[in-house]
C-alpha positions in Angstrom: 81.6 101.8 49.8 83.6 104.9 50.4 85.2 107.8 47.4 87.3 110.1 47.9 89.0 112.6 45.3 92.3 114.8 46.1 94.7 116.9 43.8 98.3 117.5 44.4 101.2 118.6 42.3 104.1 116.9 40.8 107.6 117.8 42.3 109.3 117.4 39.0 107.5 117.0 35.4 107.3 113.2 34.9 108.4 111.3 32.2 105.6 109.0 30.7 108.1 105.8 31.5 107.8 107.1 35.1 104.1 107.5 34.9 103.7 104.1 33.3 105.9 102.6 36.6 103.9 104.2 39.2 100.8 102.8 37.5 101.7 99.4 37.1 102.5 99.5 41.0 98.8 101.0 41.8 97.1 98.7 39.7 98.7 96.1 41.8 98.1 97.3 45.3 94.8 98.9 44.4 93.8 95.1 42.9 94.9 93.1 46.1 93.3 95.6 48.1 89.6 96.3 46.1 90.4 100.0 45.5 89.4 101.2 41.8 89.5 104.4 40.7 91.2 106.9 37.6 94.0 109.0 37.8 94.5 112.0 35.8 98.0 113.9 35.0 97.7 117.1 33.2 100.6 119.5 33.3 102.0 118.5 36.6 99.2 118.0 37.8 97.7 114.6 39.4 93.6 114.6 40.2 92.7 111.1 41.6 89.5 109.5 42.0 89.5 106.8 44.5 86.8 104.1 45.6 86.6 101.1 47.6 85.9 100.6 51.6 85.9 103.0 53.6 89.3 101.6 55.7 91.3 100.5 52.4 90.9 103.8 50.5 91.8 106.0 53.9 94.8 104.0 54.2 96.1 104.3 50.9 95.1 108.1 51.1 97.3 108.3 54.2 100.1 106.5 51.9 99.4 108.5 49.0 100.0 112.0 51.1 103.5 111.1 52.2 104.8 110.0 48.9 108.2 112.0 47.5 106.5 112.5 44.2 104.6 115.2 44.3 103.2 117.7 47.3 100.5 120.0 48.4 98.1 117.0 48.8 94.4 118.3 49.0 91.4 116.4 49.3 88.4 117.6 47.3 86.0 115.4 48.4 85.2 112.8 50.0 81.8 110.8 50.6 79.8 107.4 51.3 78.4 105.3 47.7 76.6 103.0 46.5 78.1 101.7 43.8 81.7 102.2 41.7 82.1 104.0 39.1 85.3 102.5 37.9 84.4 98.8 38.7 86.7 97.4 36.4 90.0 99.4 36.3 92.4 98.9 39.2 93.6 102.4 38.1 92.2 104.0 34.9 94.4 106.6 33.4 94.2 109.5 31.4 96.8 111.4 29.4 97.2 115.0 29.2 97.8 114.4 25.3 94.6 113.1 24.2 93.6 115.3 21.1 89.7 115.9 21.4 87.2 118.1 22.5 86.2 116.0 25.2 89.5 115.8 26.6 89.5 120.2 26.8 85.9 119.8 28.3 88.1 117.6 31.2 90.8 120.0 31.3 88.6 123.1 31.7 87.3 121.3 34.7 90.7 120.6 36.2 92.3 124.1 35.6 90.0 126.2 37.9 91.0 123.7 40.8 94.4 124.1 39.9 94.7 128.1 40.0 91.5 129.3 41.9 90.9 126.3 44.2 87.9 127.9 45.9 86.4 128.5 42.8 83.0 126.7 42.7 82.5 125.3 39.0 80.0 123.0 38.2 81.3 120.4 37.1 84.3 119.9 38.9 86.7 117.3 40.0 84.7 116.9 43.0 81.3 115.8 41.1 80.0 112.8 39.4 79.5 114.4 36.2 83.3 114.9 36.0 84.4 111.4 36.9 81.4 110.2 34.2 82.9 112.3 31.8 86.3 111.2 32.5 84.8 107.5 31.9 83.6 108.0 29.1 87.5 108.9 27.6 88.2 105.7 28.6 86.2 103.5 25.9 
């Protein structure tokens, strides 16, 4: 089992009806392929947390870097696991718009990646703590 997390900005702000498109075609391809993972989208934005065998998620990695949606692809991370974290979402999904201190705890986290990207805070987008934390939105 294989992770891997990237950031890369939007080309254009996108609307949530566009958001909720490319979703439904990741949760597709990511279920017919055994990739799970979360995406985030925070002002425009996209931090992605990827997992599944080592070949599938490199492939849609490769995929995900040419796409017209958004530029300046950069891996974060990348690494072997044991188990997934988000075993049961094809792509889980967070909004930028969720009103709550845990959601700011998330967003503190993503904004020193955004403008100091060699900045080394812990946690990050890169660790487990943030993707638990992240997870834990989700119920």
């Amino acid at each position: 089992m294989y992770n891997l997390v990237y950031k890369s900005i939007a080309n254009t702000l996108l609307l949530q009806a566009q958001i909720d498109e490319m979703l439904e075609h990741a949760r597709v391809f990511n279920e017919n392929n055994d990739i799970t993972g979360c995406l985030l989208y925070h002002r425009g934005i996209f931090v992605q947390y990827l997992e599944g065998e080592l070949e599938a998620v490199l492939a849609l990695f490769e995929r995900i870097k040419v796409d017209k949606r958004h530029s300046a692809v950069d891996l974060l991370s990348s690494s072997n696991i044991y188990t997934r974290e988000f075993d049961t979402w094809s792509m889980a999904y967070l909004e930028g718009n969720i009103p709550n201190e845990a959601y700011e705890y998330i967003e503190l986290m993503v904004n020193p990646v955004m403008e100091i990207p060699d900045m080394s805070v812990i946690p990050n987008p890169t660790s487990k703590r943030f993707w638990l934390a992240a997870k834990k939105l989700l119920h």
